[in-house]
C-alpha positions as CSV (number, residue, x, y, z in Angstrom):
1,X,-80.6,19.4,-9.5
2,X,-77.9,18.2,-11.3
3,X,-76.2,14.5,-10.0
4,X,-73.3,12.4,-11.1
5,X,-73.4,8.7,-11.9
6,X,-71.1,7.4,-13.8
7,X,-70.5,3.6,-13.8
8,X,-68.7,1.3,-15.9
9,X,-69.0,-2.5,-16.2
10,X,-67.4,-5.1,-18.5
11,X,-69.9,-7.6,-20.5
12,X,-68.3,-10.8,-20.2
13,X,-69.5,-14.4,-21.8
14,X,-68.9,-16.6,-18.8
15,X,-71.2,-14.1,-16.6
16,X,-73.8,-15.8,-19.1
17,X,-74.0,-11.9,-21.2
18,X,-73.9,-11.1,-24.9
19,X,-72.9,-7.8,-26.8
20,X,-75.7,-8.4,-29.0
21,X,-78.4,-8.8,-26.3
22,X,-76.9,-5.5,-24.4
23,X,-77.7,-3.5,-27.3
24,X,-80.8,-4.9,-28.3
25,X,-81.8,-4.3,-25.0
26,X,-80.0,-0.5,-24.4
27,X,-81.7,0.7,-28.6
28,X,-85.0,-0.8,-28.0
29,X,-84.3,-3.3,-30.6
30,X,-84.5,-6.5,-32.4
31,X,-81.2,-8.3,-33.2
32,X,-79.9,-12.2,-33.4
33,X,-76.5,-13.2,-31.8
34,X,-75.3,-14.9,-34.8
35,X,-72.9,-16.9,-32.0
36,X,-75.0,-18.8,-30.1
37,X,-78.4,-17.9,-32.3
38,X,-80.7,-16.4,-29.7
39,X,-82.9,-13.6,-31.1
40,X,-83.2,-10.7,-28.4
41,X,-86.3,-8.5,-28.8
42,X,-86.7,-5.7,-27.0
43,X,-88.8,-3.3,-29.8
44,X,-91.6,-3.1,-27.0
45,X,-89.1,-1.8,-24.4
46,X,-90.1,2.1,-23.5
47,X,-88.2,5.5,-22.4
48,X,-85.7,5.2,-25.5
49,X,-85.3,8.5,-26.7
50,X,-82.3,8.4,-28.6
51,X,-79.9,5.7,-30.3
52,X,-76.5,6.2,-32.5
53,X,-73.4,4.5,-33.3
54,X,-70.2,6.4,-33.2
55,X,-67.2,5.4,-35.2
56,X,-63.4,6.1,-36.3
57,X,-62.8,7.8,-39.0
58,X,-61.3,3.8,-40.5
59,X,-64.1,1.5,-39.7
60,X,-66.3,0.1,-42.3
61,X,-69.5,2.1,-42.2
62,X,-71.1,-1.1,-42.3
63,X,-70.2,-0.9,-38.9
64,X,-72.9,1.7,-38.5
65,X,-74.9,-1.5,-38.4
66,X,-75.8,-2.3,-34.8
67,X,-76.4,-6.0,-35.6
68,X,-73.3,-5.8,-38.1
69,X,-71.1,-4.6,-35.4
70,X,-72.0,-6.4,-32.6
71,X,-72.2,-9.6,-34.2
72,X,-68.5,-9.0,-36.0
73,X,-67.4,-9.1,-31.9
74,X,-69.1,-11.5,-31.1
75,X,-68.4,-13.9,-33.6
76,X,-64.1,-12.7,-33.6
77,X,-64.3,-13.9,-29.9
78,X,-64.2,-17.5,-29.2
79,X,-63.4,-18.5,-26.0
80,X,-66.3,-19.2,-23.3
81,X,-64.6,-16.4,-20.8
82,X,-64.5,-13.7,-23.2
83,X,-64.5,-10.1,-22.7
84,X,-66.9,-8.5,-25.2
85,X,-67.6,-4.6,-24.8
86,X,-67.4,-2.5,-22.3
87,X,-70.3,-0.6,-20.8
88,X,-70.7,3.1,-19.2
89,X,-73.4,3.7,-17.6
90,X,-73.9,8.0,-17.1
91,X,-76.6,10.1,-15.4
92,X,-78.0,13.3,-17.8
93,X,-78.5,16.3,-16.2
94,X,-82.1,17.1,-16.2
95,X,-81.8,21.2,-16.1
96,X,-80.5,20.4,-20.3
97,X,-83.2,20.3,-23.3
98,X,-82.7,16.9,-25.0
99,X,-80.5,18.5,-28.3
100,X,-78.3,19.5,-25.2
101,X,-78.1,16.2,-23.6
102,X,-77.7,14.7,-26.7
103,X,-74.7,17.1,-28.2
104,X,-72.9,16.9,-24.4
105,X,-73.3,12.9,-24.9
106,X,-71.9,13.2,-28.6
107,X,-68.7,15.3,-27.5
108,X,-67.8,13.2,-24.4
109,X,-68.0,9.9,-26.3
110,X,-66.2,11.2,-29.3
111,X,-63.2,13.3,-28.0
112,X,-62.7,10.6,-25.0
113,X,-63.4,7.2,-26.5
114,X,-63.6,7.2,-30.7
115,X,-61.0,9.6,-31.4
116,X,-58.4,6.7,-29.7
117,X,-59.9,4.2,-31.6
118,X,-62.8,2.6,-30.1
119,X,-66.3,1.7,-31.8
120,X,-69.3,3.3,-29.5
121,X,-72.7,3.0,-29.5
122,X,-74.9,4.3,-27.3
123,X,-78.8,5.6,-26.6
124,X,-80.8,7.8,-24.0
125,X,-83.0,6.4,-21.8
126,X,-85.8,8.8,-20.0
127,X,-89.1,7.8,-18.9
128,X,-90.3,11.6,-17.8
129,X,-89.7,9.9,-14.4
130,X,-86.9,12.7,-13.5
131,X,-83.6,10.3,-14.3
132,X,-82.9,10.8,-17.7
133,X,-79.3,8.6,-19.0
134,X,-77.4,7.2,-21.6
135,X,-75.9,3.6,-22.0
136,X,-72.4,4.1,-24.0
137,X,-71.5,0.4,-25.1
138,X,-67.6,0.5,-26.2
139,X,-65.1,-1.9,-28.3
140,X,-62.3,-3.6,-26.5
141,X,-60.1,-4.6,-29.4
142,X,-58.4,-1.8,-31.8
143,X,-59.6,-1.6,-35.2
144,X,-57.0,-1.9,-37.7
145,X,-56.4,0.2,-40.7
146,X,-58.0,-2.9,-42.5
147,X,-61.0,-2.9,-41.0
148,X,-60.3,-6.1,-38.9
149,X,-60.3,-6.7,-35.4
150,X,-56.8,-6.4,-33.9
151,X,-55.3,-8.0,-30.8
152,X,-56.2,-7.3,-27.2
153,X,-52.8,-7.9,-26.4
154,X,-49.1,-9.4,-27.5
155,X,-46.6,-11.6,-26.7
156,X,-43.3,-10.0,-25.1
157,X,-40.1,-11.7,-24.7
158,X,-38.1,-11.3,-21.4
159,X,-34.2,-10.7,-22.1
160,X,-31.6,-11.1,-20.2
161,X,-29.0,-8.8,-19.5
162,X,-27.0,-9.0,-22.4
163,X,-30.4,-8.3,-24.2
164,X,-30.7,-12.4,-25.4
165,X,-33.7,-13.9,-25.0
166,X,-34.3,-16.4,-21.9
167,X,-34.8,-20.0,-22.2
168,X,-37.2,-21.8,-19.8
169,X,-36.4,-25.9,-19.3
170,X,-38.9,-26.6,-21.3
171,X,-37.0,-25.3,-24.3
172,X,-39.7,-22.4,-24.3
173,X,-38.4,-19.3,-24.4
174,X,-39.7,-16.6,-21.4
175,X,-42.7,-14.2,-22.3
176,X,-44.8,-11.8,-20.9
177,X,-47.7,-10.5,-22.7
178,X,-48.4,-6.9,-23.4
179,X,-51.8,-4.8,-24.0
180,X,-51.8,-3.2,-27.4
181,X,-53.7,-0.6,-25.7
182,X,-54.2,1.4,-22.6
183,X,-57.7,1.2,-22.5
184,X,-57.8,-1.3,-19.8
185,X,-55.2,0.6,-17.4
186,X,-56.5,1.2,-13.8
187,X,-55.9,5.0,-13.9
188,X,-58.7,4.7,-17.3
189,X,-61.7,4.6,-15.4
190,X,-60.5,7.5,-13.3
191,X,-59.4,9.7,-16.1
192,X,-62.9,9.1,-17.8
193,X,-65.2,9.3,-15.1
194,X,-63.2,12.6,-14.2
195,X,-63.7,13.5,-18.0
196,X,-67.6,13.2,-17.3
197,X,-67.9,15.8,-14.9
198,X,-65.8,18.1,-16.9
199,X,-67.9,18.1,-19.9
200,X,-70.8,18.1,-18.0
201,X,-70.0,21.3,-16.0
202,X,-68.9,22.6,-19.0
203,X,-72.6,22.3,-21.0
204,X,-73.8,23.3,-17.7
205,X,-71.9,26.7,-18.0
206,X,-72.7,27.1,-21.5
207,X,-76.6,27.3,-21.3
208,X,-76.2,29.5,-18.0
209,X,-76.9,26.5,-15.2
210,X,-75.0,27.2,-11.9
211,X,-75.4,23.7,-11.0
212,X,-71.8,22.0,-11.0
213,X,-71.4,18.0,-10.2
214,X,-68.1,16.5,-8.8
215,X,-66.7,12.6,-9.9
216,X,-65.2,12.6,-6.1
217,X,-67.0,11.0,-3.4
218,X,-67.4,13.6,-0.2
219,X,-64.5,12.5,1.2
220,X,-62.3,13.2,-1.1
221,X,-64.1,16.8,-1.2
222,X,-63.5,17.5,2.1
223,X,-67.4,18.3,2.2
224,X,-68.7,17.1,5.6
225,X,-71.9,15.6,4.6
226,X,-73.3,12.1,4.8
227,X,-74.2,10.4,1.0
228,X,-77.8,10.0,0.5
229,X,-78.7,6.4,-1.0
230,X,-79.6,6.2,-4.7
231,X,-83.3,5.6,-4.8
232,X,-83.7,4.3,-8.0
233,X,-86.9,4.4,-10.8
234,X,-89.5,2.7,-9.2
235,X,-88.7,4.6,-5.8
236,X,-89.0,7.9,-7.7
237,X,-91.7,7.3,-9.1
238,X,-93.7,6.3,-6.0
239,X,-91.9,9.4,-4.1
240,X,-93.5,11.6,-6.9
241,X,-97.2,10.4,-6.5
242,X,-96.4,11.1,-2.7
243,X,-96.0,7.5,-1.6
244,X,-93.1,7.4,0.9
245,X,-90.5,4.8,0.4
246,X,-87.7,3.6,2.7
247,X,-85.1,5.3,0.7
248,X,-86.6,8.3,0.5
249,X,-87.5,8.5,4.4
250,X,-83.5,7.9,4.1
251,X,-82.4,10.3,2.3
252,X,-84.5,13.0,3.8
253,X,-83.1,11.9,7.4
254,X,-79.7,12.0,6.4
255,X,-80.6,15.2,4.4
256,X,-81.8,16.5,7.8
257,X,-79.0,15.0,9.7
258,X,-76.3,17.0,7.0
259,X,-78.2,20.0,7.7
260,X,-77.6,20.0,11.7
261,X,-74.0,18.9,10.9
262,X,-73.3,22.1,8.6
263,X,-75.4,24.4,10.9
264,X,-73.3,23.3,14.1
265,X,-70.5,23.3,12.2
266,X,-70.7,27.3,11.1
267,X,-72.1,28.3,14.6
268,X,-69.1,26.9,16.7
269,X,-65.9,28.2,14.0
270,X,-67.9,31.7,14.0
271,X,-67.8,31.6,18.2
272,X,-64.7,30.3,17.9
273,X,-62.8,33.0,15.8
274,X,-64.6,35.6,18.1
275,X,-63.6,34.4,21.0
276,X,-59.8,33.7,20.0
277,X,-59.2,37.2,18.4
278,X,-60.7,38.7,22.2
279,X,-59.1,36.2,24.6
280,X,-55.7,38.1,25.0
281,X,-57.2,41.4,24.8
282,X,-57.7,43.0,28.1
283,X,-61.0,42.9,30.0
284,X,-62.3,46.4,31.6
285,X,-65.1,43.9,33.1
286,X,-65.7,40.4,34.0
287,X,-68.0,38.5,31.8
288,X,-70.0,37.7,35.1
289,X,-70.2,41.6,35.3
290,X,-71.2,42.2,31.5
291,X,-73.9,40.1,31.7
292,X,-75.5,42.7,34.5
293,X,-74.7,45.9,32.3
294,X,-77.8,47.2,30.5
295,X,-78.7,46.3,27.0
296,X,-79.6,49.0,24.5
297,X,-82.9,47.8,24.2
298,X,-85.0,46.3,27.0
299,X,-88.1,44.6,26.4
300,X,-91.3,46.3,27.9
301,X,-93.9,43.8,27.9
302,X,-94.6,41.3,30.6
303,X,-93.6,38.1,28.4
304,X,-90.2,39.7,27.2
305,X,-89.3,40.5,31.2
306,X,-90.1,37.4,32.1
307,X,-88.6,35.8,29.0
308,X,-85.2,37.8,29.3
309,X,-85.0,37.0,32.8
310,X,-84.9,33.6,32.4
311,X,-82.4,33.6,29.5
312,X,-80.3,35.6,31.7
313,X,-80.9,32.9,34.6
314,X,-79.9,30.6,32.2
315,X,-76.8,32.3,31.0
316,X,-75.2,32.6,35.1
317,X,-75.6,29.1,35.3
318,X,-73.9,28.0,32.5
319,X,-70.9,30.4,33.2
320,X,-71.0,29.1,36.9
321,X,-71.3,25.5,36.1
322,X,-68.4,25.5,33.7
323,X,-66.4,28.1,35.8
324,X,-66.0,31.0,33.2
325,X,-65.4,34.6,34.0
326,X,-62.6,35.5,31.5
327,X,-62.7,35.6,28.1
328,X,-59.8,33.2,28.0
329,X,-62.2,30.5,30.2
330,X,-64.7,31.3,27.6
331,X,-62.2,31.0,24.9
332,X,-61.0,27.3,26.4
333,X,-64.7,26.3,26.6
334,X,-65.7,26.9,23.0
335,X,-62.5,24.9,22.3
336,X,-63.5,21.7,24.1
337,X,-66.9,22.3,22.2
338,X,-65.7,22.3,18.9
339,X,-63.5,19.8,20.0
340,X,-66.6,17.5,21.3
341,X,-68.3,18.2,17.4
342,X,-65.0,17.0,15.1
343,X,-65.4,13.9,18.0
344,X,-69.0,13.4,17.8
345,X,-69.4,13.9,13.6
346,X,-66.2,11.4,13.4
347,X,-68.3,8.6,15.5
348,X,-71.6,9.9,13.4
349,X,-69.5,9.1,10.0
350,X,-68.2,5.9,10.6
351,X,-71.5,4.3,11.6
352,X,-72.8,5.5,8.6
353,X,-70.2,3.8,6.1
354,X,-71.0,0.6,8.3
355,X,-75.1,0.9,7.8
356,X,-74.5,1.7,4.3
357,X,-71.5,-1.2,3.7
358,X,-74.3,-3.3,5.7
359,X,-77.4,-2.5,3.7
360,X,-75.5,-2.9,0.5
361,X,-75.1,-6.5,1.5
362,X,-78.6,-7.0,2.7
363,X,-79.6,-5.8,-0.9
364,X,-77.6,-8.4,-2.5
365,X,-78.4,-11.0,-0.8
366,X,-82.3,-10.0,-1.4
367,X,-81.5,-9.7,-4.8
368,X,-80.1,-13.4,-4.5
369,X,-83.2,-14.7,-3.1
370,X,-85.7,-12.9,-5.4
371,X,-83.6,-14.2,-8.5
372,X,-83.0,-17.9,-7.3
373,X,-85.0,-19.2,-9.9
374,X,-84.9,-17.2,-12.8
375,X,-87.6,-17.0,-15.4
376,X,-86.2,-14.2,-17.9
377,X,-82.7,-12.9,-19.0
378,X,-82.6,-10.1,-16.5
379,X,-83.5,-12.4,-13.8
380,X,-80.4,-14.6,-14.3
381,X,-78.1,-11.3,-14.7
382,X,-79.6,-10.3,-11.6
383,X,-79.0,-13.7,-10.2
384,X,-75.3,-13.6,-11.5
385,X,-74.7,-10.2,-10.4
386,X,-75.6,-11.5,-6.8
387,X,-74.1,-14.1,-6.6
388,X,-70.8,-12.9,-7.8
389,X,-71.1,-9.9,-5.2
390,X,-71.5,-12.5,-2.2
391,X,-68.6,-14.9,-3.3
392,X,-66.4,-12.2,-3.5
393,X,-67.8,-10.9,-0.3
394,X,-66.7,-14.5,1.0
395,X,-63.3,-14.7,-0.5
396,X,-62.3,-11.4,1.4
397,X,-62.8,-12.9,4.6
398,X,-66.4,-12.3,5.3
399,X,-69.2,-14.1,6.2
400,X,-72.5,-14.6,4.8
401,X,-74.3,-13.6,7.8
402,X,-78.5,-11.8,7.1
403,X,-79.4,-12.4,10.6
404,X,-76.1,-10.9,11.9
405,X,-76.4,-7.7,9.2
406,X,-80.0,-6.9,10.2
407,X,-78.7,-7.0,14.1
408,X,-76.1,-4.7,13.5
409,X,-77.6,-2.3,11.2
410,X,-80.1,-1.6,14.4
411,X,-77.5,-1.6,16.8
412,X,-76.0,1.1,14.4
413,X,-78.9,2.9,13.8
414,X,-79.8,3.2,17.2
415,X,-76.4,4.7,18.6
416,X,-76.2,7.4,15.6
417,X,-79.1,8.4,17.0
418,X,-77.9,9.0,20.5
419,X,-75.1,10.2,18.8
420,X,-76.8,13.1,17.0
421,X,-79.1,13.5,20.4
422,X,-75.9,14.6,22.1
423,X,-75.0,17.0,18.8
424,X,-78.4,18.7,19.3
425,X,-77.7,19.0,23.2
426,X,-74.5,20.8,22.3
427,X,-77.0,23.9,20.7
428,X,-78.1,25.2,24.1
429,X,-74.5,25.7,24.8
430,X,-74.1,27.5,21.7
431,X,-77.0,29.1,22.2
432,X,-75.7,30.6,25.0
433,X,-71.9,31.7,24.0
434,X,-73.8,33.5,21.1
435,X,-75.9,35.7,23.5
436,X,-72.7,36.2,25.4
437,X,-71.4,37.8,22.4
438,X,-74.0,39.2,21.4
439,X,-74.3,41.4,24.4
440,X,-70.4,42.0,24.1
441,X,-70.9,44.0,20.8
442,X,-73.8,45.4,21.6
443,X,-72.3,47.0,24.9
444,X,-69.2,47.5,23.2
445,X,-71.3,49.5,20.1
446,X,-72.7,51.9,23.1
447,X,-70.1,52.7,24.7
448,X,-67.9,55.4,23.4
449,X,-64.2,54.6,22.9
450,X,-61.8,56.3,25.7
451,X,-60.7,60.0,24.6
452,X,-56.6,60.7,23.6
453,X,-54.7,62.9,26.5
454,X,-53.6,66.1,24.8
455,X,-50.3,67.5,25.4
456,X,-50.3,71.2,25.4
457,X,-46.9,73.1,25.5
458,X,-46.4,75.6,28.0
């Protein structure tokens, strides 16, 4: 099945990261940062299927040089806080032969980031492990016509309204800067990660797939269903050999728990529209009454007697006990029911976005405590990654509170559980509505409509 994933990340200097490293790391490759002289070797590194540099139609080609490129940013950039490259991470979809993953990579990356001007290189990853995916590394500065580097941004100067320009105490004159590009606007990453999914439904289309993928989240879908976690390589993998991991037992409860949500959901609108287009017509019997006419077919062995009668025993009570006999008491009851399911799905949905805001910290701060001491480069990115997630976290107001996370996750857990106990409770009542109607049609199938008075002249 096809997914989306598209993620994009800056690599910056002060987060202790290098361009170079990146992609030595994302080609399976051996290359020296000529700016701080650490040689990054990653030749032994597996699952790299593909690698290729993408360019203007202006650069150099001895851009087409992975070391000769990265280093050429690397080296132009020289403060400690620098912004090197930009990096987009994107899921492949699987049903696609590799010349098709590759082309669909190709045209994305060209028509969306090289024909504006940006340098891109980027490589497939798949292990046969089921997640195939490229790494798309991208310029941040222009390229001018030259061949050089260009500015990330410019100086602007603020005039007045007479259109001089304004001079600060200082003698200074008042400036703003300016990007020289739009590639850093908010509304970017939302344009290309949109762009994604259009080119990948597209190559989807093309080689006859009816699998389509969606950049919005659910919500902004309108889809009521509950987002599985992602499970990640080493969780596949074990998944695969039939080892059951957390996420998975997850995913296949909240696959479960989407499942009851869309079934419920489909049984109550279809009782719903039947009873509203029936409520205001006019009853020849009571529904009391209809439940006593006879059925076309009866059952004739012992066990469907006995089994009918008790559905039917069933069926009194729950008209009695909720004091139906018209179809317009019926009608008001499968309201309050539907009502009861938009109620008990809305309580259902926000103590999932809790347990999953919740476990997202718990991972991080795991991830903090695994990393503490680092021993390799990925360790201290890992670190840094962490750590920058929970001071952030902190910033915004929140604490950093394990004991309390755990607590509440299980408090949550536990009351979506009553939650969707009362949803599945709801199904006997539905149950029983939909033999109601069913018996409605079928009496109203057998019995023959009422014959025209004729008018005969005299």
């Amino acid at each position: 099945m096809a997914i989306y994933h598209c993620s994009i990340k800056i690599v910056k200097r002060s987060q202790g990261k290098s361009a170079v490293a990146a992609a030595a790391y994302r080609s399976g490759e051996k290359l020296t940062n000529e700016y701080d002289g650490i040689t990054h070797d990653y030749t032994k590194k597996g699952g790299i299927v593909h690698s290729e540099i993408l360019l203007p139609s202006h650069a150099p080609p001895i851009l087409q040089n992975r070391s000769e490129l990265w280093n050429s940013v690397e080296l132009f950039e020289k403060n400690s806080n620098a912004q090197l490259a930009r990096e987009i991470e994107i899921a492949l979809p699987a049903e696609l032969d590799r010349q098709a993953q590759l082309s669909l990579v190709r045209a994305y990356i060209n028509d969306t980031f090289v024909s504006v001007g940006m340098c891109a290189d980027f490589a497939l990853h798949d292990k046969g492990d089921g997640n195939p995916h490229a790494h798309i590394m991208l310029t941040l500065r222009p390229l001018e016509k030259d061949g050089n580097w260009g500015a990330k941004c410019r100086k602007e100067y603020d005039l007045d309204e007479q259109g001089q320009r304004i001079r600060l105490p200082s003698g200074a004159f008042k400036s703003h800067r300016v990007n020289t590009t739009d590639w850093n606007d908010r509304e970017k990453a939302e344009q290309w990660r949109s762009a994604w999914s259009g080119y990948v439904n597209r190559s989807l289309e093309q080689n006859g797939i009816k699998e389509r993928v969606d950049h919005r989240s659910y919500k902004r879908q309108g889809v009521d269903k509950i987002p599985t976690v992602h499970i990640g390589v080493a969780a596949t993998q074990m998944e695969r050999k039939g080892i059951a991991t957390d996420k998975g037992n997850i995913n296949r409860e909240v696959a479960a728990q989407n499942k009851l949500l869309k079934e419920m959901k489909a049984r109550i609108t279809r009782l719903y529209n039947w009873s509203k287009e029936n409520e205001k017509q006019p009853e020849k019997v009571s529904i009391l009454e209809l439940l006593k006419q006879p059925t076309p077919s009866k059952p004739t062995t012992q066990y469907g007697k006995i089994k009918a009668l008790k559905e039917s025993a069933a069926l009194f009570h729950f008209l009695q006990s909720n004091g139906i006999s018209s179809m317009a008491e019926l009608h008001q009851k499968i309201t309050a029911m539907q009502s009861s399911y938009y109620a008990l799905r809305g309580e259902i949905k926000s103590a999932e976005r809790e347990i999953t805001t919740l476990t997202k910290h718990l991972e991080i701060w795991g991830q903090y405590g695994a990393n503490k001491h680092p021993k390799s480069d990925s360790e201290k990115l890992l670190l840094e990654s962490a750590a920058k997630y929970l001071n952030e976290l902190k910033s915004s107001g929140g604490g950093i509170t394990p004991k309390k996370w755990t607590a509440e996750v299980s408090r949550l857990t536990a009351h979506k559980d009553e939650l969707y106990q009362k949803m599945k409770s709801m199904r006997e009542e539905i149950k029983a509505v939909e033999t109601i109607r069913k018996n409605a049609e079928q009496l109203a199938a057998t019995t023959p409509p009422p014959r025209k008075e004729q008018n005969h002249d005299r």
